[in-house]
N, CA, C and O atoms as CSV, one atom per row, in Angstrom:
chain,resi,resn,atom,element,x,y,z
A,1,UNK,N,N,31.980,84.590,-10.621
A,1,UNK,CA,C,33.009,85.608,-10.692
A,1,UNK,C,C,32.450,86.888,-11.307
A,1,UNK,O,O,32.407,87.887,-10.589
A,2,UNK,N,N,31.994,86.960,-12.632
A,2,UNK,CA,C,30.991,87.723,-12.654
A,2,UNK,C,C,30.226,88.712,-12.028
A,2,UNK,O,O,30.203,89.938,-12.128
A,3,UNK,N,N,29.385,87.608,-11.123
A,3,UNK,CA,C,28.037,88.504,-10.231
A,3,UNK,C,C,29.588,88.963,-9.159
A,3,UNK,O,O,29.457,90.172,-8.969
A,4,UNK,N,N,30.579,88.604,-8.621
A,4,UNK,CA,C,31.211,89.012,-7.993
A,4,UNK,C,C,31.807,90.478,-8.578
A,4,UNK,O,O,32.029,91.206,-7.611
A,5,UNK,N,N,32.054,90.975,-9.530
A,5,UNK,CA,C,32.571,91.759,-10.589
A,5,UNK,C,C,31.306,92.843,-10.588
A,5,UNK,O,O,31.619,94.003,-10.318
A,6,UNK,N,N,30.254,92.634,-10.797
A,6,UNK,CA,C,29.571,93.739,-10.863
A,6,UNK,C,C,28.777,93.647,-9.482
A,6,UNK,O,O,27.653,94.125,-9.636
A,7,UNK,N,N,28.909,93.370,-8.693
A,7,UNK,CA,C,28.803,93.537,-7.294
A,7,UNK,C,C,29.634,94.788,-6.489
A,7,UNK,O,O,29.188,95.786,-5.924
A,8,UNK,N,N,30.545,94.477,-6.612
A,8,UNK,CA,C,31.770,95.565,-6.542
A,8,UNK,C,C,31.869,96.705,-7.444
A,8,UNK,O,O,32.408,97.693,-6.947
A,9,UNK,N,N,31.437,96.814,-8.778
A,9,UNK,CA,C,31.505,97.953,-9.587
A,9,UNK,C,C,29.790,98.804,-9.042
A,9,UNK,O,O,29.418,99.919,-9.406
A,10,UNK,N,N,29.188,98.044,-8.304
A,10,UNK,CA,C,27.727,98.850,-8.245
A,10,UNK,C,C,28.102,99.209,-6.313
A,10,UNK,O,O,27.306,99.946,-5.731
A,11,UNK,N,N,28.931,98.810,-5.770
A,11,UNK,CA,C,29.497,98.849,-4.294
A,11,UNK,C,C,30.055,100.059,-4.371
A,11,UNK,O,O,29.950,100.928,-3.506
A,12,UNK,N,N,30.869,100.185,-5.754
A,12,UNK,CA,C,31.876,101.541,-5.485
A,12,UNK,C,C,31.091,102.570,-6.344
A,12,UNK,O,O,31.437,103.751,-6.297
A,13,UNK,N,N,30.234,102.249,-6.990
A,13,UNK,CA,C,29.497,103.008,-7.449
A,13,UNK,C,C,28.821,104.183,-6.415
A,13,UNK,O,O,28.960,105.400,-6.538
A,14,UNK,N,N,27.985,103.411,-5.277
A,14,UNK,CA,C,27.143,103.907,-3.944
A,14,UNK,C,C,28.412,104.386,-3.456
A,14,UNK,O,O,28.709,105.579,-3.385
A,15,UNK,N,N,29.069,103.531,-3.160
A,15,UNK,CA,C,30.340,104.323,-1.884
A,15,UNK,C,C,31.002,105.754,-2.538
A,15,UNK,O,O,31.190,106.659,-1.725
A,16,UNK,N,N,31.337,105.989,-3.850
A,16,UNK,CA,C,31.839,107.168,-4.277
A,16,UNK,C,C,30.792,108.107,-4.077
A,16,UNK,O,O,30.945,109.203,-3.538
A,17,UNK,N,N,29.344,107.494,-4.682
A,17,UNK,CA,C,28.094,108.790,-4.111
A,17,UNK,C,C,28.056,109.360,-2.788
A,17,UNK,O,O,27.802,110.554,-2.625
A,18,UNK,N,N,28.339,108.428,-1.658
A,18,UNK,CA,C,27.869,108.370,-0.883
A,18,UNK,C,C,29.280,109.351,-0.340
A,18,UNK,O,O,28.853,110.384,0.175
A,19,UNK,N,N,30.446,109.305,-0.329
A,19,UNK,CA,C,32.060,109.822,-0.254
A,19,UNK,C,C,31.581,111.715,-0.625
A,19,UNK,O,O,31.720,112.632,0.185
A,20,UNK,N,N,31.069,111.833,-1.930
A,20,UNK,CA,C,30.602,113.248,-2.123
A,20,UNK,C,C,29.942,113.733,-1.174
A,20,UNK,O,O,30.330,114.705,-0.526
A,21,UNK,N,N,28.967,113.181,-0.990
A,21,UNK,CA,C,28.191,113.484,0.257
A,21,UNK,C,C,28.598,114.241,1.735
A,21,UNK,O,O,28.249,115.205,2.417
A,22,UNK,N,N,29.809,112.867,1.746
A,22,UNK,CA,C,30.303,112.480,2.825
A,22,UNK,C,C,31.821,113.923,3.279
A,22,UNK,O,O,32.156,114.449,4.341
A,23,UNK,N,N,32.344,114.064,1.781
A,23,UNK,CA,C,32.828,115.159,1.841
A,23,UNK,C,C,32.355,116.623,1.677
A,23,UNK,O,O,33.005,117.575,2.110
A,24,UNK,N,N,31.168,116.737,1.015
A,24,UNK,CA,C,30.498,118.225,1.227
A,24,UNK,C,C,29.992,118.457,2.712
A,24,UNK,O,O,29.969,119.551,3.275
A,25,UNK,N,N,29.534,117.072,3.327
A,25,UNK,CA,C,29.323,117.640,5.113
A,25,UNK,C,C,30.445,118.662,5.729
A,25,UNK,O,O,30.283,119.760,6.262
A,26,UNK,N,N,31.966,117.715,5.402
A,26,UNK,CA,C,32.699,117.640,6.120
A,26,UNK,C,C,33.196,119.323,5.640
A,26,UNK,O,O,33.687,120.118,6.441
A,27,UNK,N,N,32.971,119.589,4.343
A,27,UNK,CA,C,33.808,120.984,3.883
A,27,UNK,C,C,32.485,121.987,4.335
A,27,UNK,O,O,33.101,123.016,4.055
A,28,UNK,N,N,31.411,122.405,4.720
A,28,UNK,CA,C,30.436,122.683,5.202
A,28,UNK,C,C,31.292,123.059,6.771
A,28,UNK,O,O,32.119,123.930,7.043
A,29,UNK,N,N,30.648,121.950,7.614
A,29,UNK,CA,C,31.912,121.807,8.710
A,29,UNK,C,C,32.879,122.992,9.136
A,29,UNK,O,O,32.669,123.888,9.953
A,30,UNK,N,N,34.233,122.695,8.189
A,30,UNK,CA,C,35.422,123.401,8.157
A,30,UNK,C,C,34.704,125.189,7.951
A,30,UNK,O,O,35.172,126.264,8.327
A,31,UNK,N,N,33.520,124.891,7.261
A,31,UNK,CA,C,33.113,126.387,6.602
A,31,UNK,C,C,33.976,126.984,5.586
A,31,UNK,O,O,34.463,128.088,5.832
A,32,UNK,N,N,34.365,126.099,3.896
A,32,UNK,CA,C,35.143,126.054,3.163
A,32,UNK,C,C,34.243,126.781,2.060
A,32,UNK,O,O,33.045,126.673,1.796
A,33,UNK,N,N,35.351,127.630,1.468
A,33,UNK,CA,C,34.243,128.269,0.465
A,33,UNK,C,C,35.092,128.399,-0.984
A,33,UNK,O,O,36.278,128.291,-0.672
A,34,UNK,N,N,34.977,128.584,-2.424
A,34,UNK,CA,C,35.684,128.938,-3.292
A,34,UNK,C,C,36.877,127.823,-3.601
A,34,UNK,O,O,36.738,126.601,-3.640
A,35,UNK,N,N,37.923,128.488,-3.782
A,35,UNK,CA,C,38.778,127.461,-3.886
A,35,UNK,C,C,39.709,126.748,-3.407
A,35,UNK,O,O,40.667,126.130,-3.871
A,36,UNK,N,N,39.067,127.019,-1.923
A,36,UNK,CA,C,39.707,125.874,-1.037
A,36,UNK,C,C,38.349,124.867,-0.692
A,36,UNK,O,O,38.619,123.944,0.077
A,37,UNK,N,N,37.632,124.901,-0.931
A,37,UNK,CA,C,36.443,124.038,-0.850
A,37,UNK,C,C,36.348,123.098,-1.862
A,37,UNK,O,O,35.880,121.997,-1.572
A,38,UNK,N,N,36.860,123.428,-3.493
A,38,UNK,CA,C,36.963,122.678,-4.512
A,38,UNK,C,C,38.253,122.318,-4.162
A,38,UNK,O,O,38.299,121.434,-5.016
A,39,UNK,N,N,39.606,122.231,-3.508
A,39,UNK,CA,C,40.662,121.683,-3.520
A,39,UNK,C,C,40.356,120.889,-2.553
A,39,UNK,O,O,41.000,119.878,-2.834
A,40,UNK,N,N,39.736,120.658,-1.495
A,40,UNK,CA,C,39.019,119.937,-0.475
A,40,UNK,C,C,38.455,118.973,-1.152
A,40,UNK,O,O,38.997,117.873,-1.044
A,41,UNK,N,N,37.460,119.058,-1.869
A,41,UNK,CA,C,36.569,118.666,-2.374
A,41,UNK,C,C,37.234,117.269,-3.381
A,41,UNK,O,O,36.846,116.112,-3.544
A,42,UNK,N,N,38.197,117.921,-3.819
A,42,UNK,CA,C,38.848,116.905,-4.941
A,42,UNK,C,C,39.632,115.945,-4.365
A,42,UNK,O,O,39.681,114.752,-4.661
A,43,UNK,N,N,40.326,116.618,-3.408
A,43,UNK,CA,C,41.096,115.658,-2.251
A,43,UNK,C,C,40.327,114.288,-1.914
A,43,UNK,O,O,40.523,113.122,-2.257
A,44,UNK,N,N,39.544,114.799,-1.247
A,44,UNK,CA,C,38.133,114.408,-0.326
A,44,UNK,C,C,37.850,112.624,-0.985
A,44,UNK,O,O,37.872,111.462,-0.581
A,45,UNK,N,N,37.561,113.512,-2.386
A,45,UNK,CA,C,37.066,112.471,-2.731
A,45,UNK,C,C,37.771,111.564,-3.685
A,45,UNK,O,O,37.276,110.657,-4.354
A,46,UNK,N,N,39.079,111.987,-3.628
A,46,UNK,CA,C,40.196,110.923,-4.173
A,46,UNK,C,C,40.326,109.764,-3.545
A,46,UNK,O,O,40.212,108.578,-3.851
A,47,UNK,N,N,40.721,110.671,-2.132
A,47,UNK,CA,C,40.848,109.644,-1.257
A,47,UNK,C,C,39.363,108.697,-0.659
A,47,UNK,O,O,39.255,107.751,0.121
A,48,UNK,N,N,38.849,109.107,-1.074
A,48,UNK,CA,C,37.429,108.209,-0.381
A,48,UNK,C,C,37.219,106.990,-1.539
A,48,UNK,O,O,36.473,106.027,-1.360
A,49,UNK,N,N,37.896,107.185,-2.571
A,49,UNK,CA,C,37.406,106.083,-3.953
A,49,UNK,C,C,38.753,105.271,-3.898
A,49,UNK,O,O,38.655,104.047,-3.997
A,50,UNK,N,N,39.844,105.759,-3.768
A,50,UNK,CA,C,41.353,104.990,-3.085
A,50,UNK,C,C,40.843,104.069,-2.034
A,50,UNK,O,O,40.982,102.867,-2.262
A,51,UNK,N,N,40.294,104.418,-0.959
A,51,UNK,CA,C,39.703,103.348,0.159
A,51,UNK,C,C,39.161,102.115,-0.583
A,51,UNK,O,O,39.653,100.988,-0.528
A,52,UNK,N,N,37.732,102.608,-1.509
A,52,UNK,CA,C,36.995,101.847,-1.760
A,52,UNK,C,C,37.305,100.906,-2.842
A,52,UNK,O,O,36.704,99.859,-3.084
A,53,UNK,N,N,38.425,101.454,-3.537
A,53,UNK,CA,C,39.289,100.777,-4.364
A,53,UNK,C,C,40.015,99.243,-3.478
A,53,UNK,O,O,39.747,98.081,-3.781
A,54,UNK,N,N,41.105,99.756,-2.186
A,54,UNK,CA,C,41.572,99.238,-2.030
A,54,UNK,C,C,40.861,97.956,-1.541
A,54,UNK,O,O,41.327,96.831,-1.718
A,55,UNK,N,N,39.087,98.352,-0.584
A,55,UNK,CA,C,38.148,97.192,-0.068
A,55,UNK,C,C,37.924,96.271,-1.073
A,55,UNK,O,O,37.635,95.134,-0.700
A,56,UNK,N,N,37.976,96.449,-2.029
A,56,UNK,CA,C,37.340,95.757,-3.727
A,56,UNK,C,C,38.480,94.947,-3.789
A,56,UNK,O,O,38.129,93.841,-3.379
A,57,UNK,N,N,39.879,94.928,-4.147
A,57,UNK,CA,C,41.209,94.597,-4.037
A,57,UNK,C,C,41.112,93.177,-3.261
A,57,UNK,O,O,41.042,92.009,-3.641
A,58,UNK,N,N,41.151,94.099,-1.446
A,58,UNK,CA,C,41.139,93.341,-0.557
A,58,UNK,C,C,40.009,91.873,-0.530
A,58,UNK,O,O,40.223,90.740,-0.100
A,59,UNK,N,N,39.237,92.244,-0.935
A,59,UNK,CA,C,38.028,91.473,-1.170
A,59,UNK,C,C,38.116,90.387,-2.139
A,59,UNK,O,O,37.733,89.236,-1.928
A,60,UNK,N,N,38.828,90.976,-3.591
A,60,UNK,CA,C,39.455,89.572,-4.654
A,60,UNK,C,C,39.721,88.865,-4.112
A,60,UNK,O,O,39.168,87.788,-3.888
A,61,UNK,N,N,41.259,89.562,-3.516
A,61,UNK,CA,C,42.650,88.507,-3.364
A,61,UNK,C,C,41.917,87.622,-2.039
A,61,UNK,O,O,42.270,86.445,-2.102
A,62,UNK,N,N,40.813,87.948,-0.639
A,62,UNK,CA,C,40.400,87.248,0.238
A,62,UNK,C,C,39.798,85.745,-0.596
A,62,UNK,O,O,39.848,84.572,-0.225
A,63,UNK,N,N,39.259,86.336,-1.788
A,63,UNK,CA,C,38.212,85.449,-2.528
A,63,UNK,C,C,39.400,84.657,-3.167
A,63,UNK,O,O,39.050,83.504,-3.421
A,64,UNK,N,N,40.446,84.870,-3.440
A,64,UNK,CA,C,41.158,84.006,-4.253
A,64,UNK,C,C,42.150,83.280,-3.569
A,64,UNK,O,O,43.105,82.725,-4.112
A,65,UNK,N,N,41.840,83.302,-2.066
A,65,UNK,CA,C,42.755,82.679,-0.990
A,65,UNK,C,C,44.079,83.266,-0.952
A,65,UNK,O,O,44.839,82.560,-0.288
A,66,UNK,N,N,44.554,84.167,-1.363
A,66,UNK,CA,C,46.003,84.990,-1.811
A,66,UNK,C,C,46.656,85.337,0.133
A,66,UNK,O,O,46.114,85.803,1.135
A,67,UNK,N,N,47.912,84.846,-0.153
A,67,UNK,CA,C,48.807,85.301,1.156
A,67,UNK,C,C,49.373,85.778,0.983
A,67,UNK,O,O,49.303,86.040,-0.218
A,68,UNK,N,N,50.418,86.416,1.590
A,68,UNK,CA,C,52.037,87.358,1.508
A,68,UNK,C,C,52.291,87.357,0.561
A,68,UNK,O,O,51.371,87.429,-0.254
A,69,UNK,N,N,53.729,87.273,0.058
A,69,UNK,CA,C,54.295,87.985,-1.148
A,69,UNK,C,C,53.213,87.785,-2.463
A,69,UNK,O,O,53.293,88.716,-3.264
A,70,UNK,N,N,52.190,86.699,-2.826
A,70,UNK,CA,C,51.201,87.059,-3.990
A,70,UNK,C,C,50.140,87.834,-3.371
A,70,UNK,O,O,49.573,88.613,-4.137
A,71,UNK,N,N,49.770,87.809,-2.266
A,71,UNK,CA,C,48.841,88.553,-1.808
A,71,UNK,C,C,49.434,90.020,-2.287
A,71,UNK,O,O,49.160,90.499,-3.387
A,72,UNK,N,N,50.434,90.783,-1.139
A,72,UNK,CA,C,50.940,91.793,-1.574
A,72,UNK,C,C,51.038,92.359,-3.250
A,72,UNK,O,O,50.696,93.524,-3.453
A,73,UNK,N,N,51.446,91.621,-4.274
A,73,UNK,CA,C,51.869,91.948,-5.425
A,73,UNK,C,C,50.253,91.730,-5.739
A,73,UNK,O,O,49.722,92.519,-4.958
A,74,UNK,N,N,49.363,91.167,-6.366
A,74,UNK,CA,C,47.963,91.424,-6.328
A,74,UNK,C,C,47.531,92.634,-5.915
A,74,UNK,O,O,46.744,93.374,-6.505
A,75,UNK,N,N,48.353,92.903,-4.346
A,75,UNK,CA,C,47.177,94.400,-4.188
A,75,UNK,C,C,47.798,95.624,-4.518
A,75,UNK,O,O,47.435,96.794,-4.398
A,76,UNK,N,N,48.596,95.206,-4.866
A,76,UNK,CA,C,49.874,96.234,-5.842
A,76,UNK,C,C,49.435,96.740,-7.159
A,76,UNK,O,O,49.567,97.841,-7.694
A,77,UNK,N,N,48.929,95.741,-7.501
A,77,UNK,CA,C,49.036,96.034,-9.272
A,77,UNK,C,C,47.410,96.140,-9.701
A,77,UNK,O,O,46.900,96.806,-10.602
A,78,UNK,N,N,46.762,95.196,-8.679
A,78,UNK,CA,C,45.044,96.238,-8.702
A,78,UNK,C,C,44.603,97.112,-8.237
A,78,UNK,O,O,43.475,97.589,-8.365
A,79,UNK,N,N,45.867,97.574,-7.346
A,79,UNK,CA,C,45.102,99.325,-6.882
A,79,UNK,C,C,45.577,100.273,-8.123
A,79,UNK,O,O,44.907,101.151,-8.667
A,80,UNK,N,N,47.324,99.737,-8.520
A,80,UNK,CA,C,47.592,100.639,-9.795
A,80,UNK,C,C,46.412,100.695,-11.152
A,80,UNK,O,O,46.240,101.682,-11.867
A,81,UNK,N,N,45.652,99.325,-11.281
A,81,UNK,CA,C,45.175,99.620,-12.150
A,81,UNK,C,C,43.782,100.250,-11.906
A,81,UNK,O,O,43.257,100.966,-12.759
A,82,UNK,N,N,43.392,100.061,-11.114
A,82,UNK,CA,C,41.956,100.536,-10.292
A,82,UNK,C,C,42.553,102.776,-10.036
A,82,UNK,O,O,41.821,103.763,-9.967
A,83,UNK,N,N,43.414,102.715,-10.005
A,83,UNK,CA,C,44.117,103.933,-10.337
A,83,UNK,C,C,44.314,104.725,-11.745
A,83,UNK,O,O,44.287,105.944,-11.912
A,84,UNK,N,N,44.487,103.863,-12.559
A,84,UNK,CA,C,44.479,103.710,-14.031
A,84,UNK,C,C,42.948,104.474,-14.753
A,84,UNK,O,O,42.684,105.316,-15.612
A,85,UNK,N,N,42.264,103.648,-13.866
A,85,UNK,CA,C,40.318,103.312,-14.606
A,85,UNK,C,C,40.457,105.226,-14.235
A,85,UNK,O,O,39.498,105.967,-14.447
């Protein structure tokens, strides 16, 4: 459980690097400059660590055999807290 635990904290580690990245192409792209490029930017990469949040989530509750209504409430209350961090 453990090596499972920091597996995922070094997963979202790369994936958020990789999300910056992934959003400076994209605001480049658009040809975003000033402060719509930093409101982009922050967006961007909210939502790119929300994803990778939710894969981590998804990935427990798969590991912990979780279905419907505990499944659901599980991915409820670890995205809030994965929201929290």
């Amino acid at each position: 459980m453990k090596k499972l635990i920091a597996l995922l904290i070094v997963a979202f580690a790369a994936t958020t690097a990789y999300a910056a990245d992934d959003c400076a192409t994209k605001a480049a792209e658009k040809k975003l400059a000033g402060a719509a490029k930093n409101s982009f930017m922050k967006k961007c990469t909210k939502d790119a660590g929300a994803a990778t949040e939710n894969a981590a989530c998804a990935a427990t509750a798969k590991e912990k055999k979780l279905a419907g209504a505990a499944k659901n409430s599980f991915m409820k209350k670890c995205s809030a807290d994965a929201a929290a961090k």
